[in-house]
C-alpha positions as CSV (number, residue, x, y, z in Angstrom):
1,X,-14.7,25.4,-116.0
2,X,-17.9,23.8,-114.2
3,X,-15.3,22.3,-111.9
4,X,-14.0,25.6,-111.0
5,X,-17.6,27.6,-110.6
6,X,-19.3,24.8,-108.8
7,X,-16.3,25.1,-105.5
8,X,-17.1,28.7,-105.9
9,X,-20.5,27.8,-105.2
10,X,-19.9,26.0,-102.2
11,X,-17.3,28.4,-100.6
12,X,-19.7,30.5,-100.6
13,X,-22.4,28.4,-99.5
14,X,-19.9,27.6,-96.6
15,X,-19.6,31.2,-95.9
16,X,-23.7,31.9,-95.4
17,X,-23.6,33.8,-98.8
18,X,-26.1,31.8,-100.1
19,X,-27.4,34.7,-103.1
20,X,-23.7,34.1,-104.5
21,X,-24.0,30.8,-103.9
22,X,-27.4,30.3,-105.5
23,X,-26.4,32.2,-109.0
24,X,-23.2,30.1,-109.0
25,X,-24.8,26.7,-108.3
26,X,-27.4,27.7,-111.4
27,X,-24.7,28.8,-113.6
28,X,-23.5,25.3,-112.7
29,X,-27.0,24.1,-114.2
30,X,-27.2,26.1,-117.2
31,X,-24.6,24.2,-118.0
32,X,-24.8,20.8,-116.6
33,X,-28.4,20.4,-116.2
34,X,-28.3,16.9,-114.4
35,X,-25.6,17.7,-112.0
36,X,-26.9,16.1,-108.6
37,X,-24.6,18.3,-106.7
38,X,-25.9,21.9,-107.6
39,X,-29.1,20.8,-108.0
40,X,-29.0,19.4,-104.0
41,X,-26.6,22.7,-103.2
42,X,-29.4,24.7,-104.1
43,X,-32.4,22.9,-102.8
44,X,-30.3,23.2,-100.0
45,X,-30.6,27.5,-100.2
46,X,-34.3,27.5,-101.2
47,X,-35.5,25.3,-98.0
48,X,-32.7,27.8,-95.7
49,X,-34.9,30.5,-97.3
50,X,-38.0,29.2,-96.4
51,X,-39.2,27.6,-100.2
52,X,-39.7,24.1,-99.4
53,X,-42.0,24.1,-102.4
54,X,-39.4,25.0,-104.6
55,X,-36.9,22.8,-102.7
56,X,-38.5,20.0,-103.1
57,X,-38.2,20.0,-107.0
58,X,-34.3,20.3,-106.8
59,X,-33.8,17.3,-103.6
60,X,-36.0,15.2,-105.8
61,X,-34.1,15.6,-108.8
62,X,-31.0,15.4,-107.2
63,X,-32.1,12.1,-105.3
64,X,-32.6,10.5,-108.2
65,X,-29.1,10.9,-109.2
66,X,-27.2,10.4,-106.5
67,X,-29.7,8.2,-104.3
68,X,-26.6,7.4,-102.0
69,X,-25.9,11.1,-100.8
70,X,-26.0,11.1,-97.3
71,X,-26.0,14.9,-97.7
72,X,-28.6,14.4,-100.4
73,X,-31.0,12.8,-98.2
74,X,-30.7,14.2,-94.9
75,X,-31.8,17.4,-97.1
76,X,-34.7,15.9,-99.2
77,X,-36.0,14.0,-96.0
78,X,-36.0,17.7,-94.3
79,X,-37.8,19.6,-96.8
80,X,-40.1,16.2,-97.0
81,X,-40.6,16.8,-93.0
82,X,-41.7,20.4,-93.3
83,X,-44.1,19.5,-95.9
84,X,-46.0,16.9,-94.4
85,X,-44.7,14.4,-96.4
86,X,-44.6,12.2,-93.7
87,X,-44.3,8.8,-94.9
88,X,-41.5,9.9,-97.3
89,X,-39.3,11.8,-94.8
90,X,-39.5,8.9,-93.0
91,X,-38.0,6.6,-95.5
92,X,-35.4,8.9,-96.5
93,X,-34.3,9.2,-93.1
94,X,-34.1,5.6,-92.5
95,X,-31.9,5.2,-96.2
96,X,-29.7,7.5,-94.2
97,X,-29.2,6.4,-91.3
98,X,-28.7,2.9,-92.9
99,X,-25.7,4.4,-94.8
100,X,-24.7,6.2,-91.6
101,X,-25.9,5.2,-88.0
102,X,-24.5,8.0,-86.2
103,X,-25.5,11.0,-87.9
104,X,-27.1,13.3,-85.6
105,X,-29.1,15.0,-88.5
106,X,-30.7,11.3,-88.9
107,X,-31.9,10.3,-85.4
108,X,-32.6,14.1,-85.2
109,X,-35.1,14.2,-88.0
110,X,-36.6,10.7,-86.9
111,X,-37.5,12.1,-83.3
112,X,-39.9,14.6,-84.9
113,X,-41.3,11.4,-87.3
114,X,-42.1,9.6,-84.3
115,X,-43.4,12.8,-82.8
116,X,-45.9,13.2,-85.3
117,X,-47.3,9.6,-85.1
118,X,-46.8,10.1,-81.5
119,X,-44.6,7.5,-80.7
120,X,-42.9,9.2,-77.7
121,X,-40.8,6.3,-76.9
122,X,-39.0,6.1,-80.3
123,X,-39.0,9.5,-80.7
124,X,-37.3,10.0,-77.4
125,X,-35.2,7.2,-78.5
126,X,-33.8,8.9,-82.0
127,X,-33.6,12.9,-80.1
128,X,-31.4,11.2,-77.5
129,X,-29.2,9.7,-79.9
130,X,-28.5,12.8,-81.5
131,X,-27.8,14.5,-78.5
132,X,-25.9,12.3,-77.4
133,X,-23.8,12.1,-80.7
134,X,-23.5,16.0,-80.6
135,X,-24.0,17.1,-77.1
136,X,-23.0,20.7,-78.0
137,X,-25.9,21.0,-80.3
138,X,-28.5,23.2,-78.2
139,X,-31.2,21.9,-80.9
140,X,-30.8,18.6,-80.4
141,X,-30.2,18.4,-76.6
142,X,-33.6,20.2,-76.3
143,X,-35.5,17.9,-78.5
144,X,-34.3,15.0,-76.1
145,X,-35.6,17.3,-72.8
146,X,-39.3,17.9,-74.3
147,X,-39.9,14.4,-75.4
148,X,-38.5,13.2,-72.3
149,X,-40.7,15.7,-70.1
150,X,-43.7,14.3,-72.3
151,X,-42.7,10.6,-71.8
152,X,-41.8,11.0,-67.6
153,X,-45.4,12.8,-67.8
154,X,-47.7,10.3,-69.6
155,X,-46.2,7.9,-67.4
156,X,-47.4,9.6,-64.6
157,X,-50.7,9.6,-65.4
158,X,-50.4,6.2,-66.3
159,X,-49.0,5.3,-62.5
160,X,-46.0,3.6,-64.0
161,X,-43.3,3.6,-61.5
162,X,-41.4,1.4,-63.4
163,X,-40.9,3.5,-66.6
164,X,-40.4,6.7,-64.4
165,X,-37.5,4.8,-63.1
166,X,-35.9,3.1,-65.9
167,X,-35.6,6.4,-68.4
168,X,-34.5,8.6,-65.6
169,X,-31.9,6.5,-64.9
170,X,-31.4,5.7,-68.4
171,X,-30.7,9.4,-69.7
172,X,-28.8,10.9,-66.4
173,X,-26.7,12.8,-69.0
174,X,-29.9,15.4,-69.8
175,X,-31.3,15.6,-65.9
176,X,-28.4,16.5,-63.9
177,X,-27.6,19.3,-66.6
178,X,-31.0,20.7,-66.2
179,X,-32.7,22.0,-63.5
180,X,-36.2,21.5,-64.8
181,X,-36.0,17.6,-66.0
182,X,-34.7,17.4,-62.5
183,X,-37.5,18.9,-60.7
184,X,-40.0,16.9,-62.9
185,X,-38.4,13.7,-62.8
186,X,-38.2,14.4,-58.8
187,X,-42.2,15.1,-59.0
188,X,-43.2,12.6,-60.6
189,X,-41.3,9.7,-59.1
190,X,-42.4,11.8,-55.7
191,X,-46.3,11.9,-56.5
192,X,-46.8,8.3,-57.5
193,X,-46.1,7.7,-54.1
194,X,-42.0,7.2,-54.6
195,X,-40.8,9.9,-52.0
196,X,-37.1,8.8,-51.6
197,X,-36.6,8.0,-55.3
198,X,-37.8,11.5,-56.0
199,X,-35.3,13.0,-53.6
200,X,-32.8,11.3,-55.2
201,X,-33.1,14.1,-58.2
202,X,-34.4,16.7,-56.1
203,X,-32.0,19.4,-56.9
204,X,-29.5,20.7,-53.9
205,X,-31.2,23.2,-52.7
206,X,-28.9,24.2,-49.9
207,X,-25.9,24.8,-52.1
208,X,-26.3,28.6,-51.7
209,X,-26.0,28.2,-47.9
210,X,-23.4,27.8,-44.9
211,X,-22.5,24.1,-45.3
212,X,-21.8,22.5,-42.0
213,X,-19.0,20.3,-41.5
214,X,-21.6,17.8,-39.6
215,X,-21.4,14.5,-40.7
216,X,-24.9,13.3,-43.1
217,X,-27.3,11.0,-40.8
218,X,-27.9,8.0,-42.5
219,X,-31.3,7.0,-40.3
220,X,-30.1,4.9,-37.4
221,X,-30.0,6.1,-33.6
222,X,-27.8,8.4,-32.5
223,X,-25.4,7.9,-29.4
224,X,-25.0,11.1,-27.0
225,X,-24.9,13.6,-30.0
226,X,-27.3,15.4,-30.9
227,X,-29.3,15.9,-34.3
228,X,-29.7,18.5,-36.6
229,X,-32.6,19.0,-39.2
230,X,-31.8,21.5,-41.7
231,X,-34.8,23.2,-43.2
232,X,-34.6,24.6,-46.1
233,X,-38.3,24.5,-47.9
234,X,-41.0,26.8,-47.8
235,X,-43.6,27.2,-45.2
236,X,-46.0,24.5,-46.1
237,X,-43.5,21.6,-46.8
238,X,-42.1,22.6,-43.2
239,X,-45.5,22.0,-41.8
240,X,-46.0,19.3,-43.8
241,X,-42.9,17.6,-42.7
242,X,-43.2,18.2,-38.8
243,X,-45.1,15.5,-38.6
244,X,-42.1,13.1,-38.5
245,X,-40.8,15.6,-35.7
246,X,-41.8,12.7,-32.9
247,X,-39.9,9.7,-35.1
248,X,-36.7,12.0,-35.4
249,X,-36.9,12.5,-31.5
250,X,-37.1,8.9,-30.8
251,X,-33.8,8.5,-32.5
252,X,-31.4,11.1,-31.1
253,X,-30.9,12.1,-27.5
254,X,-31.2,15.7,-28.4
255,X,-33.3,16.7,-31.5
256,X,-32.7,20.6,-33.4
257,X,-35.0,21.6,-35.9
258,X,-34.0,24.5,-37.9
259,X,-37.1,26.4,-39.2
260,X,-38.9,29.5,-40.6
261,X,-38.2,31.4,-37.4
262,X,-42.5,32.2,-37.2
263,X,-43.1,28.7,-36.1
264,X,-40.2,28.9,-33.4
265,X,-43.5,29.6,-30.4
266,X,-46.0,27.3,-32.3
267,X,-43.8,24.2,-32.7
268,X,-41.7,24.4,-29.4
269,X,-45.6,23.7,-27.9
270,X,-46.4,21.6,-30.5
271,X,-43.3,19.6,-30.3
272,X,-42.4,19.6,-26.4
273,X,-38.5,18.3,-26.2
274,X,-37.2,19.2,-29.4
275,X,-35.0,22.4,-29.4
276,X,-36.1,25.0,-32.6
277,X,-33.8,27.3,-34.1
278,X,-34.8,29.9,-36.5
279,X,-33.4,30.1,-40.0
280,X,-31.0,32.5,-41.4
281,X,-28.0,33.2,-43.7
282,X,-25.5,32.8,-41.8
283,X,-27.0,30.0,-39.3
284,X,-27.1,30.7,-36.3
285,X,-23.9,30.3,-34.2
286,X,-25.7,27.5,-32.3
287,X,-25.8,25.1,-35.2
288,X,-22.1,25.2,-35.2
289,X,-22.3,23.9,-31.5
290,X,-19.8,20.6,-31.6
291,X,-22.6,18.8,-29.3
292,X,-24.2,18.1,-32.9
293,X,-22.9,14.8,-34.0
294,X,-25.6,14.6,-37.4
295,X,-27.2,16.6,-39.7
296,X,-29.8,15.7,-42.3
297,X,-32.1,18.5,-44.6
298,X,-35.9,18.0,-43.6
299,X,-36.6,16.3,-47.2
300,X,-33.9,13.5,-46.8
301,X,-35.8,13.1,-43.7
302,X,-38.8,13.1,-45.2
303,X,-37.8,10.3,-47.9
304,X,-35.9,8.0,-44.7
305,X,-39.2,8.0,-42.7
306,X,-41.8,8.2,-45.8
307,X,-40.3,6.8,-48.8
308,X,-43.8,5.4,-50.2
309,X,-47.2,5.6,-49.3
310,X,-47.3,2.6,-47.7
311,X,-45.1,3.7,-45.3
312,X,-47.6,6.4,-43.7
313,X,-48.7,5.8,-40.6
314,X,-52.7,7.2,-39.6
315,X,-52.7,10.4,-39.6
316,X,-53.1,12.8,-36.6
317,X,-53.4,16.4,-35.9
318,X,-50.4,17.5,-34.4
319,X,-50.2,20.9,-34.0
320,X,-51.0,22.8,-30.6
321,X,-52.1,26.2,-30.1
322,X,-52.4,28.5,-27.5
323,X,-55.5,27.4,-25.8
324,X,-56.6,30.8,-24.3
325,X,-55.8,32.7,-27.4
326,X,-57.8,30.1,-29.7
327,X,-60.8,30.6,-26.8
328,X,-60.6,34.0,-27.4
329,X,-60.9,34.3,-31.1
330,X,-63.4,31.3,-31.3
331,X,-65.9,33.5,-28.6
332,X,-64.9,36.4,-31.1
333,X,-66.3,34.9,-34.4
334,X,-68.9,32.8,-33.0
335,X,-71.2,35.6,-33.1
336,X,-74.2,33.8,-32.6
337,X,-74.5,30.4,-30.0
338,X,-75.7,28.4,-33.5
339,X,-73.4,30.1,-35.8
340,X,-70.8,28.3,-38.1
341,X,-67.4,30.0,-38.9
342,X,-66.1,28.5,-42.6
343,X,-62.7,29.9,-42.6
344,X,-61.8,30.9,-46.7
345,X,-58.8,31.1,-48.4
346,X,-58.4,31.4,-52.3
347,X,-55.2,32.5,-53.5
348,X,-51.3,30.9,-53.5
349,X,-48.4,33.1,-53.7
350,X,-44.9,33.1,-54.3
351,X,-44.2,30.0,-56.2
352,X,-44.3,29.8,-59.8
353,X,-47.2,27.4,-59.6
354,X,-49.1,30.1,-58.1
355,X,-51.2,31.2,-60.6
356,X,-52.6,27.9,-61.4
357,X,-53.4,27.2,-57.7
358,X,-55.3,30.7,-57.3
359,X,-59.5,30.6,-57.5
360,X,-61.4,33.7,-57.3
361,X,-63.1,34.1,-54.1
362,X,-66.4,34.9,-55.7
363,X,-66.3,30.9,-57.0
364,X,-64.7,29.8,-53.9
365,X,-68.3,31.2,-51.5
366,X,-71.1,32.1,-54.2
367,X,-74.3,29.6,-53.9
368,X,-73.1,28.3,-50.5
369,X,-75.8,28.1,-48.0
370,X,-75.0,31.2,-45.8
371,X,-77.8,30.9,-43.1
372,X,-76.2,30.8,-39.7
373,X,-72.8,30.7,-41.3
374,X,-69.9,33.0,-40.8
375,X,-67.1,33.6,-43.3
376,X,-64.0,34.3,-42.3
377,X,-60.9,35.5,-44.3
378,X,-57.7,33.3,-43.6
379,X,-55.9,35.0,-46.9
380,X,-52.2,35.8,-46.3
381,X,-51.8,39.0,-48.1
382,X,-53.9,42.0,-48.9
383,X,-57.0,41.0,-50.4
384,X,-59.5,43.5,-48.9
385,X,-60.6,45.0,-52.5
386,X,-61.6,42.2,-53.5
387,X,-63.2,40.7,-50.6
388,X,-65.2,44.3,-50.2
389,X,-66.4,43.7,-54.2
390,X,-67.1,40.3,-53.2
391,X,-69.2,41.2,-50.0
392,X,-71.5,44.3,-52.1
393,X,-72.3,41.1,-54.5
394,X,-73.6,38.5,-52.9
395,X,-74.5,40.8,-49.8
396,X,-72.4,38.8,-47.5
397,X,-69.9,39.9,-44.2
398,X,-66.4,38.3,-44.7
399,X,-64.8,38.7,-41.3
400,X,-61.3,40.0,-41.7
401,X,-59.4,40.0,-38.3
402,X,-56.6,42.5,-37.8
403,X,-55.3,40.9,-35.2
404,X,-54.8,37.8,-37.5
405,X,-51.7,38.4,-39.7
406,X,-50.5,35.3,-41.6
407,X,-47.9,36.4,-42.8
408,X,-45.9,37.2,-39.5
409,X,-47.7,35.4,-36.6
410,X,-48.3,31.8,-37.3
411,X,-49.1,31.2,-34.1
412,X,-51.9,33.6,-33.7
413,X,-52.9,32.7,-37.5
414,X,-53.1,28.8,-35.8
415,X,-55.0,29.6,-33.2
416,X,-57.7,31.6,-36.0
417,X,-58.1,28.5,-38.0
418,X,-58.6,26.3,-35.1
419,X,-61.5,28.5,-34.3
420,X,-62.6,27.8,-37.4
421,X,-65.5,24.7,-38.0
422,X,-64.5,23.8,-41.2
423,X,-61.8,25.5,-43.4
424,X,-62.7,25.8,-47.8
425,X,-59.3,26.5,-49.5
426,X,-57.3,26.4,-52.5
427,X,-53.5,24.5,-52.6
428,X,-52.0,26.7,-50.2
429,X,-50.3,26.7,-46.7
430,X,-53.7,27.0,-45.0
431,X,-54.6,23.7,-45.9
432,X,-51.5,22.8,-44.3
433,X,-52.4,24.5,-40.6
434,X,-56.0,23.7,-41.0
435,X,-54.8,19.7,-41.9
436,X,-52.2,19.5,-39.0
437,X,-54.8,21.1,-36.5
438,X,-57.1,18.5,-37.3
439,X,-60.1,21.1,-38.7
440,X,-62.5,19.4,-40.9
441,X,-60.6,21.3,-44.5
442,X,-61.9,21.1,-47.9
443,X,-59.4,21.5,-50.7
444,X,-59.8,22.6,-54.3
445,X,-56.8,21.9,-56.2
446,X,-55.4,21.7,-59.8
447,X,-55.1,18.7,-62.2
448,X,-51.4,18.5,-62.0
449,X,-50.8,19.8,-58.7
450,X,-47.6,19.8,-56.0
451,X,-46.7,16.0,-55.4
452,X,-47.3,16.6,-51.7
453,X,-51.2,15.6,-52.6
454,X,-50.4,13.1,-54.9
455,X,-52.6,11.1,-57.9
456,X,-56.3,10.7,-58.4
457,X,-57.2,10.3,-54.4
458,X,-59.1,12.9,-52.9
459,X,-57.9,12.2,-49.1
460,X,-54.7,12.7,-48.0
461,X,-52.0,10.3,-46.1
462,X,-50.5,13.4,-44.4
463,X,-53.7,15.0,-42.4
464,X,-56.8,13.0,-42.0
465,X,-59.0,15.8,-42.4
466,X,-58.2,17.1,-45.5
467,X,-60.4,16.5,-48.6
468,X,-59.4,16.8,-51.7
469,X,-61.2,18.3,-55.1
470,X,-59.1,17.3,-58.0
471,X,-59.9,20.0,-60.9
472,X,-59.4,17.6,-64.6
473,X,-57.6,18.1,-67.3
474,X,-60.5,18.0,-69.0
475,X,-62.4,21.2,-67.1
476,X,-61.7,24.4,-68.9
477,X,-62.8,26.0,-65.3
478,X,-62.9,25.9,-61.2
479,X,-66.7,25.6,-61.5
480,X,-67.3,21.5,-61.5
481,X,-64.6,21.1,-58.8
482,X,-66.1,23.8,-56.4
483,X,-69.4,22.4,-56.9
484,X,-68.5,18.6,-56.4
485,X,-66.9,20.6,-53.0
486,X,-69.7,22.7,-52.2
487,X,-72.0,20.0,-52.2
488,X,-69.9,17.8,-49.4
489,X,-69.6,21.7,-47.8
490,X,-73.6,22.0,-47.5
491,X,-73.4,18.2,-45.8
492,X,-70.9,19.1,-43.4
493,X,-72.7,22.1,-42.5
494,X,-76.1,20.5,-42.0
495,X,-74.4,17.9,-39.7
496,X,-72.9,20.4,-37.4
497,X,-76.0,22.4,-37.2
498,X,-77.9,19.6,-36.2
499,X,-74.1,18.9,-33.6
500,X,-74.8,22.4,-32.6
């Protein structure tokens, strides 16, 4: 008779009628007090229903009659877990995984041990086991990815290349399933100063474009044929990137540069010789010219001609703007023959990084020394509200040119930082212009910020007149980084009013 009510306990155990299940599996009790299996079947139901108190008394029990239940274990070590009963989950875990090795359950339940006592490595160690031993298990594939994001970071911070290497190569099974472990595997190999190891997880970002059938460029000089640079990255990495434009050219007899079609004007000057093309969906019919014997996307080419930082050359400005038009906007904000013009910009857009890169403008300009100085607003987007509330407060004039629009005329936008002095910004494309123009730029950025401006330094291989004000981990605010760049601001300032 126990026989035959104890399987109808776990039927309906199996069948997620655990209320049956737990009136049949103390039935089972009434009348076979020290049966190990009911009392673990329902331990089982009071930790599913959220008892683990109450559990507990029933694992134990059953644990000490049937010590060698796998089942019995995995259970008790759970409840254990979700108490805090650290050192004793720990053990029971390790009894089972000495009975079994490859119980997912096991490693599973180890990786959060080893989470708690914050030994990423083994923890990483037992969540990738289990996901590896059941891959369709969302739970523990997921485990595996948070650890590892934890570890890849860490060892950023740390600066070691060498672990960044070895687990991303070791678990290849998580990244290229995942879109994120890809992109941070790809930043942090990419801002420790490994750019073509980072590329090498990049994710495709092309695939939803017109493939070419162009054979990939692989670096050396071409013949007669001509070479094609795909772009396809945001505004700031194009601008970032144009500085290998002149390396490319040297290689090819005939250089085409597809880009955001705004810096068509801007980079033809820039750039004499090389042949822009702007950037659509569809590409242009041009790009389909059989002239073009190679093609290569502007990161690979990035990663061929900078694959580590000691592979920059000095840096120089190397964008050109109109000269009359930058003449005529310099005359126009240089009220005053001893005036300064600090071009500001304060806010990032568009990338989901944004809102970590943003600083209110009242931090970016209050306290700064405004005698004989000029602000002027080199914001893409609308941001006259606030710059009017901004003005009324600290009874400033923040020039806001209508002639200016960044977001459609880069070449004019060029041409209005170059008239700048000296350019104050958060991490946005205006750093970029103001760095490849050469203007004496100011940077405030976040702790963990795009890999483009790498670790800890505050100058930058790319533009050599670009500073950099790193914002800790530690600093709950902008306030300690603006001030550490105020005060080189108020330096700068003094020296080109003496200059001036």
């Amino acid at each position: 008779m126990i026989e035959g009510v104890f399987q109808q306990a776990v039927i309906a155990f199996n069948d997620g009628q655990f209320g049956a299940a737990k009136t049949l599996f103390r039935k089972v009790l009434s009348m076979q007090p020290k049966n190990g299996q009911a009392l673990s079947g329902l331990g089982a139901i009071l930790a599913q229903e959220g008892k683990p108190k109450k559990a507990y008394k029933y694992l134990q029990e059953a644990n000490l009659l049937l010590p060698n239940s796998l089942d019995i274990l995995l259970n008790y070590a759970g409840v254990c877990l979700e108490l805090k009963k650290i050192k004793m989950a720990k053990d029971l875990y390790e009894r089972a995984l000495k009975i079994n090795s490859n119980v997912p359950e096991g490693h599973n339940g180890m990786g959060f041990i080893y989470e708690i006592l914050r030994d990423f490595d083994q923890s990483f160690w037992h969540f990738h086991q289990a996901s590896l031993l059941q891959s369709d298990n969302s739970r523990f594939v997921d485990n595996a990815k948070r650890i590892f994001i934890i570890l890849i970071n860490l060892a950023k911070i740390d600066g070691d290349t060498k672990k960044i290497l070895r687990i991303s190569k070791e678990v290849q099974d998580l990244i290229y399933n995942d879109l994120e472990l890809q992109l941070s595997v790809a930043n942090s190999l990419s801002i420790v100063g490994l750019i073509d190891e980072g590329q090498k997880f990049t994710p495709d970002s092309t695939s939803e474009f017109t493939k070419l059938n162009i054979v990939e460029w692989d670096g050396h000089i071409v013949g007669s044929s001509g070479l094609l640079v795909r772009s396809e990255q945001g505004v700031g990495d194009q601008l970032l990137v144009a500085s290998i434009i002149p390396e490319l050219k040297k290689k090819c007899s005939h250089l085409i540069v597809e880009c955001d079609r705004r810096f068509i004007s801007l980079f033809s000057r820039s750039f004499p010789g090389v042949e822009f093309v702007g950037w659509r969906e569809p590409p242009v019919e041009r790009l389909f010219d059989s002239n073009i014997g190679k093609q290569i996307s502007l990161m690979d080419a990035c990663a061929l001609h900078r694959p580590n930082l000691a592979s920059f050359p000095k840096a120089r400005p190397y964008l050109h703007t109109d000269n009359n038009l930058t003449g005529e906007l310099f005359e126009k904000y240089h009220q005053t023959k001893n005036s300064l013009v600090i071009g500001i910009s304060w806010a990032s857009t568009g990338t989901p990084a944004a809102d970590q890169k943003s600083i209110p403008l009242i931090e970016m300009v209050k306290q700064l020394d405004f005698e004989c100085v000029q602000l002027l607003s080199l914001q893409y987007g609308d941001y006259s509200e606030e710059i009017s509330r901004v003005e009324k407060k600290l009874g400033v004039n923040i020039i806001q040119d209508p002639q200016v629009d960044p977001l459609e005329d880069f070449d004019t936008f060029a041409s209005a930082v170059e008239a700048c002095d000296i350019v104050i910004s958060c991490s946005n494309v205006t750093v970029h212009f103001a760095g490849a123009l050469g203007i004496p730029t100011y940077a405030v950025i976040p702790a963990d910020p795009v890999w483009t401006w790498f670790l800890e330094r505050s100058d930058s291989p790319w533009y050599s007149s670009v500073e950099l004000f790193r914002r800790t981990k530690k600093e709950k605010s902008w306030r300690p980084a603006i001030d550490r760049m105020r005060g080189v601001v108020e330096k700068s300032i003094d020296k080109l009013k003496l200059i001036k």
